[in-house]
N, C-alpha and C positions, 0 to 999 in steps of 0.2 A: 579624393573622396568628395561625394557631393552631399551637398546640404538639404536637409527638408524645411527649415526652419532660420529666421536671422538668428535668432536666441545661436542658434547650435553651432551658427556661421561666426558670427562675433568670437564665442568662447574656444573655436578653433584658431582663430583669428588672433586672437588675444595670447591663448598659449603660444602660440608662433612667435609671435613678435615677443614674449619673455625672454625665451630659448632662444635669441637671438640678440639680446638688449648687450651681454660682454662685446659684443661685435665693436661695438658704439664708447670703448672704455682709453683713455688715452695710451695706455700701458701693455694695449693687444699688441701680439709680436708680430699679428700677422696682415698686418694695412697696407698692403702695395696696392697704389691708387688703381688700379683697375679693378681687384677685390673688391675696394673699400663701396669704389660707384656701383660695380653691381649688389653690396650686398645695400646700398642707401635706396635703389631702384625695387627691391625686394621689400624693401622693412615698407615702402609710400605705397606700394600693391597692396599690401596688406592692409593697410590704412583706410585702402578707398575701397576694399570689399562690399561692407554695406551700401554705399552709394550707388554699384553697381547693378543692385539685385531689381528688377523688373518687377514694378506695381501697378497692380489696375488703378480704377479710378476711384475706389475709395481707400485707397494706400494700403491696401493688401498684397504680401510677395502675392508674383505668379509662378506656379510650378508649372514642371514640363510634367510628361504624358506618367512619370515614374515617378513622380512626386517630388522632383529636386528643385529649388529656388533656380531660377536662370537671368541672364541677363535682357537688355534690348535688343541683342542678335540671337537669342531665343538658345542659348547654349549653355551648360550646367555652370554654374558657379563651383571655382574650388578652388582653393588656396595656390598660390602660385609654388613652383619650385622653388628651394632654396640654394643659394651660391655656394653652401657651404661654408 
C-alpha cells in the first residue's frame, strides 16, 4: 500500500513493528538465526521509513503524479514485506 501522508506512513509503520515486537521475546520457539536476521533486517526497514520519504526544499514530502509519498529514486513508499 502506498502512503499519501508521513502521519499515515509512520502509524502503518508503527502497527507493523507492534505485530511484530513477540519476534524479539527470548522465549520465541521460533529463532533459527536465519529467521531471526531476516526478521531484525525487517523490523530497521521499518525504522528507516520516514527518513526515506523525499522532501522539497522547505521539508515538504514530495508525492508522485497519484499523490503517494516517494522516495530519492522517485518510487512509492510502502512498507517492506514481512519474513513472517
Amino acid at each position: 500500500m502506498a502512503y499519501t501522508s508521513i502521519a499515515d506512513l509512520r502509524t502503518a509503520r508503527n502497527n507493523a513493528l507492534n505485530a511484530c515486537d513477540w519476534w524479539l521475546t527470548p522465549d520465541n520457539p521460533n529463532l533459527d538465526e536465519g529467521l531471526e536476521l531476516s526478521r531484525l533486517s525487517y523490523r530497521d526497514e521499518l525504522r528507516r521509513l520516514p527518513a526515506k520519504v523525499k522532501v522539497d526544499e522547505s521539508n515538504n514530502p514530495v508525492l508522485n503524479t497519484n499523490g503517494h509519498l516517494q522516495d530519492e529514486e522517485d518510487t512509492s513508499i510502502e512498507l517492506p514485506t514481512s519474513p513472517g
